[in-house]
C-alpha angles and dihedrals in degrees: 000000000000122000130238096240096248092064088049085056099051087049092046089051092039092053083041089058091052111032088043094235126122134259087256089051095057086045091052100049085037111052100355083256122112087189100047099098085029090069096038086058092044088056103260119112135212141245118273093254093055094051098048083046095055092036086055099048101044086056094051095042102037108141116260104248102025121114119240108230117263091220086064117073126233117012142247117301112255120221114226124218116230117276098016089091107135111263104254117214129204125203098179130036115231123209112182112324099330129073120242112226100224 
């Protein structure tokens, strides 16, 4: 899901406020580019790559304990520990395309 550059932004500044660094910073570790949220807030925009780039980050590196913001859909990723990973069932065995009735 990409999102519109404002609502990079909110999350940029929102990751800025809890983790005490400043708007540049987010922008640095995010796209390589200490100017990229500056010049969304000034009214400019970015290119589609650096968007999906900084959306991407941000999701992956979102702060434990901060809240996403409820305006941005989704959420950030989770990592999973090994072996917690959630049991899968199958009901039906599957050879090739086509599924195998048991």
């Amino acid at each position: 899901m990409l999102l519109h550059p404002t609502q990079l932004l909110v999350l940029a500044q929102e990751y800025a406020r809890a983790e005490g660094v400043a708007l540049s910073s987010v922008g640095v570790l995010a796209t390589g580019n200490d100017k990229t949220f500056l010049r969304i807030l000034g009214g400019g925009t970015i290119n589609m790559r650096t968007a999906e780039r900084a959306e991407s980050w941000l999701r992956h590196n979102w702060p434990d304990g901060a809240q996403w913001p409820v305006t941005i859909p989704g959420g950030p990723y989770k990592i999973v520990a090994a072996g917690t990973r959630p049991r899968v069932t199958r009901g039906k065995r599957f050879k090739g395309n086509f599924i195998a009735a048991d």
